[in-house]
C-alpha positions in Angstrom: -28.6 21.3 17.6 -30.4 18.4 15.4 -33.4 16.8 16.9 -34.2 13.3 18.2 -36.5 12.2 15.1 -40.1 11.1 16.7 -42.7 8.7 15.1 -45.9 7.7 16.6 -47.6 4.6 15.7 -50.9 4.2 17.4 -54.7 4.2 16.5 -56.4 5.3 19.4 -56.8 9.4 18.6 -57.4 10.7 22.1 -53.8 8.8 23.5 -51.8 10.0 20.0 -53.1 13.8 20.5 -51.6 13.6 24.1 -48.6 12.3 23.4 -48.0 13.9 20.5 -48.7 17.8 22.8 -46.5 16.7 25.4 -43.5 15.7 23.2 -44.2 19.0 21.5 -42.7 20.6 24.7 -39.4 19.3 24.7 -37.2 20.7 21.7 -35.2 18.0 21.8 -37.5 15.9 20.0 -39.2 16.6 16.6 -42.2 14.6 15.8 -41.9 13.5 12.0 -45.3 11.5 11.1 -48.1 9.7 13.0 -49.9 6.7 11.9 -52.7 5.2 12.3 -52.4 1.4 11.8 -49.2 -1.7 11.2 -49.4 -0.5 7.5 -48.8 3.0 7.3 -46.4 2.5 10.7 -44.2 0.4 8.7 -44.1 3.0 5.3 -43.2 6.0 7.6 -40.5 4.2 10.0 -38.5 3.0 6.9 -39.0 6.4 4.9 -38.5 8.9 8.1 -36.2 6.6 10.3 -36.7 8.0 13.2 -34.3 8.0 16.6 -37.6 7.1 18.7 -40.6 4.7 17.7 -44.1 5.3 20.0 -45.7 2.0 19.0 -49.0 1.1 20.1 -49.8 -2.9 20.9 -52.7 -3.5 19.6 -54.0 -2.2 16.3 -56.7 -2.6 13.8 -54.2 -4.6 11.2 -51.6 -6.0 13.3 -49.9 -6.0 16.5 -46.8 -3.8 17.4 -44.7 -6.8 18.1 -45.7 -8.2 14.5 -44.4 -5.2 12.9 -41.5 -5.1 14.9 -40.4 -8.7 13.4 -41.9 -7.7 10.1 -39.2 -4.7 9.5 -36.5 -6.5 11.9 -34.2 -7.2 9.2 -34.8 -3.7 7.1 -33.6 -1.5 10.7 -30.3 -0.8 9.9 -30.2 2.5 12.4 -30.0 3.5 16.1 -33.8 3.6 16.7 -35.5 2.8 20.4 -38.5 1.7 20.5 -41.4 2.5 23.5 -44.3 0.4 23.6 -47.6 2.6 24.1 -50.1 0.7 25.3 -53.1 0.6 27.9 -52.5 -3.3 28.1 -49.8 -4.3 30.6 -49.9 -7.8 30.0 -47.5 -7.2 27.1 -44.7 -6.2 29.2 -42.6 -9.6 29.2 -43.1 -9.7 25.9 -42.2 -5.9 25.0 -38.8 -6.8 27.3 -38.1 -9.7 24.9 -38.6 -8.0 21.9 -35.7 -5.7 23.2 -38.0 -2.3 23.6 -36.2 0.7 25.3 -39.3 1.0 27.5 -42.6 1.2 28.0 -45.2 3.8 28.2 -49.0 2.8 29.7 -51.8 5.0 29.0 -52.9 7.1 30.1 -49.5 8.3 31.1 -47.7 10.8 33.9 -46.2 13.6 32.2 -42.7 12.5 34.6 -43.5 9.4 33.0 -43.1 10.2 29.6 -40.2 12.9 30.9 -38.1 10.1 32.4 -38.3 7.8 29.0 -37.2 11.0 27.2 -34.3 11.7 30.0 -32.8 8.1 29.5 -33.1 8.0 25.9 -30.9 11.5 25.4 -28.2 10.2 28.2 -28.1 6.9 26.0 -28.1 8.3 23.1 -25.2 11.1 24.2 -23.5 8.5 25.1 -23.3 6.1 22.1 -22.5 9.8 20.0 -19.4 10.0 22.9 -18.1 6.3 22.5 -18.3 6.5 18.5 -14.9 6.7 16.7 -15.0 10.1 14.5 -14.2 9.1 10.8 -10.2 9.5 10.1 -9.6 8.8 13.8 -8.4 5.6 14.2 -7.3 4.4 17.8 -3.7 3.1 18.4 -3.6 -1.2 18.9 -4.9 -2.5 22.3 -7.4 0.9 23.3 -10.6 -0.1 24.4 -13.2 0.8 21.9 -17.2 0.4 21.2 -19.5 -1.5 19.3 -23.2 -2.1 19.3 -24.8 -5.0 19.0 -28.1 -5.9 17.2 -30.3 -4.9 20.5 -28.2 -1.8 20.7 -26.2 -3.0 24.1 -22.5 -1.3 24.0 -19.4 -3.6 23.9 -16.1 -2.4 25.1 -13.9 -4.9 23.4 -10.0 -4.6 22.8 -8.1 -4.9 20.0 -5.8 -7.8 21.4 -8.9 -10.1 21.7 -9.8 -9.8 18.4 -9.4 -12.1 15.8 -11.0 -11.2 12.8 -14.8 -9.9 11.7 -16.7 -11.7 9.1 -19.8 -10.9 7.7 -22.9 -13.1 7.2 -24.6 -12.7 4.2 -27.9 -14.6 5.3 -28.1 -12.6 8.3 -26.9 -9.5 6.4 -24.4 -8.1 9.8 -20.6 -8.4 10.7 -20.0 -10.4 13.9 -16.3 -9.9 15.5 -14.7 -13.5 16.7 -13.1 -13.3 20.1 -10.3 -15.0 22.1 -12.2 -17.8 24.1 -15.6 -15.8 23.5 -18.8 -16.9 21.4 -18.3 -14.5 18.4 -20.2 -11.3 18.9 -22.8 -10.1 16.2 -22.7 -6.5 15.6 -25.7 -4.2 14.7 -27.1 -4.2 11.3 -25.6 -1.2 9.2 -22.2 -1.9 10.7 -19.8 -1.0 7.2 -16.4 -2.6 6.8 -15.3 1.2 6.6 -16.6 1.8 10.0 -14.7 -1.7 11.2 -11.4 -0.7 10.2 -11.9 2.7 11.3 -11.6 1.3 15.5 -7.6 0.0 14.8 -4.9 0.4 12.7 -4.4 -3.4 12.7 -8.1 -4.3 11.6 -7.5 -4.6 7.6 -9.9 -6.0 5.2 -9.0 -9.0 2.8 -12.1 -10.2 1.4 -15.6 -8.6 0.8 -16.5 -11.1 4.1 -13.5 -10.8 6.4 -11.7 -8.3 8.1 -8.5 -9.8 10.4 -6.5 -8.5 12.7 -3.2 -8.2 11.1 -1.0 -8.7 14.5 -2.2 -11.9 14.4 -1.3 -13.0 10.7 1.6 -15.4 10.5 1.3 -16.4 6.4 -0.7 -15.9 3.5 -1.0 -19.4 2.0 -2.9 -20.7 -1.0 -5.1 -17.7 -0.7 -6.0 -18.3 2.9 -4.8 -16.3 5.9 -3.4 -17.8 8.4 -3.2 -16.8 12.2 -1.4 -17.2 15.1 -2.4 -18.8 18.0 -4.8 -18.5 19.3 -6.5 -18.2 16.0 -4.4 -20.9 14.2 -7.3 -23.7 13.9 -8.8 -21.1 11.3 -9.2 -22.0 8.3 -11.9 -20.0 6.7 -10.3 -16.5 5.7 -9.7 -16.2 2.0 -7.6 -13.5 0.7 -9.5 -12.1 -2.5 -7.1 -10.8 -5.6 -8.2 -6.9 -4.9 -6.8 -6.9 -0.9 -4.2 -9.2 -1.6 -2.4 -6.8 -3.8 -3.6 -3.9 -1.5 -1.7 -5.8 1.8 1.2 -6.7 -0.4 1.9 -3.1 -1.5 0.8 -1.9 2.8 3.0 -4.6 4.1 6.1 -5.3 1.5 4.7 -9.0 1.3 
């Protein structure tokens, strides 16, 4: 069985040692690196990424929730983060900066046990609700996605019009049937898109549509039925328009 990948970011040595011996006992969990301040936190968590992020609050360089924002937008994994702190004044903000939970020191060892029971039934879970590759699901089955705080979706195919992917925000976000569109976790692949539905087919490096809705290709636009037919914005590129004209007979 793989491990849960563990990192520990902290500076105080007396609370690292004793978190670090009680994770030791659970063989679920396999503690990669420590470190010791913001700088070295950030060099592991983007070398090792790890399932499960200890990070302490305060330290010497930076705070947690700085280095948090600072590697925001390089996180492109699953990876929960517990605040470890002795300072519960920072747990409004740890909620708002979407942490899994929250660990005060010095802790319970149920404490720690129940953070470690959640984060295996969530993370069971997520494993259970993801598509296997080559498994596509048949039109109008429910499946999963995750957004960019890691909450699951259930969304079906029906109330999907198309993805598109925002460069500047560098994620895919799905657009719904009378729905805000829905931004998806960072790493999301077109690959892994097309995988959840037959009828989810790609036709430009930024747009993926759902072909039960597609009434014409025109001027190299794809156009949708209602109630997707005020959309304007989906251009066909050469490479998929010759791919959906050999799929479809067009």
């Amino acid at each position: 069985m793989d491990r849960y990948k563990v990192i520990i970011v902290d500076d105080d040595d007396v609370a690292l040692e004793n978190l670090s011996f009680e994770l030791g006992k659970d063989a679920r969990f396999s503690l990669e690196k420590v470190a010791k301040n913001g700088k070295q936190g950030k060099k592991v968590i983007l070398k090792t990424r790890p399932d499960l992020l200890f990070l302490d609050v305060e330290m010497p360089d930076i705070t947690g929730m700085e280095l948090l924002q600072e590697i925001r937008d390089d996180i492109s994994w699953n990876m929960k983060v517990v605040f470890y702190t002795a300072y519960d004044k920072y747990m409004i903000q740890a909620i708002r900066e979407s942490a899994f939970d929250y660990l005060l020191k010095p802790f319970e060892e149920q404490e720690l046990k129940d953070i470690l029971a959640r984060f295996v039934e969530q993370a069971e879970a997520g494993q259970k609700a993801t598509l296997p590759m080559g498994m596509p699901l048949r039109s109008g089955q429910t499946f999963i996605v995750f957004t960019p705080t890691n909450d699951m979706r259930a969304l079906r195919s029906a109330e999907v019009g198309f993805f598109r992917y925002s460069s500047d925000r560098r994620q895919w976000e799905v657009v719904l049937n009378g729905q805000p569109p829905l931004a998806l976790r960072r790493g999301m692949t077109a690959e892994q898109i097309t995988q959840y539905s037959p009828c989810f087919v790609q036709i430009h490096q930024s747009y993926i549509i759902n072909i039960d809705y597609l009434m014409i290709i025109k001027d190299s636009k794809c156009l949708l039925y209602p109630p997707f037919d005020k959309i304007t914005e989906l251009l066909v590129s050469r490479k998929y328009k010759k791919e959906l004209q050999d799929r479809y007979c067009l």
